[in-house]
N, C-alpha and C positions, 0 to 999 in steps of 0.2 A: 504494500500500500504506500500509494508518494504523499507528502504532504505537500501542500500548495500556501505558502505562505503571502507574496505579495504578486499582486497580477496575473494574468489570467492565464500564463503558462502557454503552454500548448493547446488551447483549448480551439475549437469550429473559427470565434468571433476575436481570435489575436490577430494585433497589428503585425504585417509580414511582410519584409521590407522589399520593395520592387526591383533590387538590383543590389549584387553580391557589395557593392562598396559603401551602400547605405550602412551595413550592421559595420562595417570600420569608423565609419562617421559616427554612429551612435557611441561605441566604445570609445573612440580618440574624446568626445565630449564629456563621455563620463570623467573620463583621467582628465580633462580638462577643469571639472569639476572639484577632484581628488584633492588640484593642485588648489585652488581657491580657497579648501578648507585647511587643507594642514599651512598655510600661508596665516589667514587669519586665526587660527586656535594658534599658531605662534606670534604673531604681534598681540593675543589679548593676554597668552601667557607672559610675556617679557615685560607685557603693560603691568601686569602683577605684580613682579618682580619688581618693575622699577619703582612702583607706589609705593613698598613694604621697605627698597632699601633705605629711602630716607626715615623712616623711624627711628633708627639706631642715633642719629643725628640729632634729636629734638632736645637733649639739655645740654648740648656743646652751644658754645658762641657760634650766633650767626646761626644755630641750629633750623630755628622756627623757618627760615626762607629756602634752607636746604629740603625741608620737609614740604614745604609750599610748594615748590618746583616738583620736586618727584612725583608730589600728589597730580599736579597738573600733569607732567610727561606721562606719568602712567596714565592715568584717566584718557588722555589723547592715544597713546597706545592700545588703548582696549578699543574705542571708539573705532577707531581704524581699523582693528581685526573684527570689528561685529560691520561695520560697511563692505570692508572683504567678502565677509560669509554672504551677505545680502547682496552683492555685484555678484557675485559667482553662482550662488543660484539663481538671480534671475536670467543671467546669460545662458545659464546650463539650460532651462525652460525654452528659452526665446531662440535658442540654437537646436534645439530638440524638434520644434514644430518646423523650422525650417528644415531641415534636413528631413523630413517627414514630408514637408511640402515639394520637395524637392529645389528648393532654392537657397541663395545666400547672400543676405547685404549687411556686411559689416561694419560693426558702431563701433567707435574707439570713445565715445563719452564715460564710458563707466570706465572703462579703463584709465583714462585723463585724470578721472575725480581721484581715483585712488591712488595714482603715481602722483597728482598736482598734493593729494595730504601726506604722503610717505616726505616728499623733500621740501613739505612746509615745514612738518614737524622735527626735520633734520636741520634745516637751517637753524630753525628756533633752538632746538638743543645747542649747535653751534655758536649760535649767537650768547645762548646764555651762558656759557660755558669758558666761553672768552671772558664776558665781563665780571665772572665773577673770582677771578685771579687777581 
């Protein structure tokens, strides 16, 4: 006896793709998708990290703003890996039905927004990082 957990398998009324490179398209998206997730569950883990390391800092001189910053960097590191998870799956959908439609017009906006916040928030760490020597 098989167990049938998500989708409708094998069954009369499955989607069955019209042409041998369609099911490469669907897999290449899926790993497309893979890459999106283990991307942003690492920029919200490092955002972790970076909010928890200014703690240690809060009753040294100067402490309270080394905590303020962290808290901010991390907070924008999480923010960035939850927009990640949210651009990659809506791509992964919006690339699914096209490849299913059998067409392909390619957007670089979500992609823009997450690369334009990866080296905003890189400059800004830079930025602060100088001035606070």
């Amino acid at each position: 006896m098989r167990m049938k957990l998500f989708g409708n398998g094998g069954s009369p009324g499955a989607y069955r793709p019209r042409r041998d490179a369609e099911v490469r398209e669907h897999l290449a998206n899926e790993r497309t998708l893979l890459a999106w997730v283990r991307t942003g569950i690492g920029l919200v883990s490092v955002g972790f990290v970076v909010e928890r390391a200014g703690a240690p800092a809060f009753g040294t001189p100067g402490g309270r703003e080394t905590v303020l910053a962290s808290e901010v960097f991390g907070l924008a590191l999480v923010v960035l890996g939850c927009l990640a998870l949210v651009v990659g799956a809506v791509q992964f959908f919006r690339n699914r039905r096209m490849i299913m439609a059998g067409v392909f017009a390619p957007k670089s906006a979500p992609y823009i927004v997450v690369v334009a916040g990866s080296l905003l928030l890189a400059v800004s760490f830079i930025v602060y990082t100088a001035l606070s020597r």
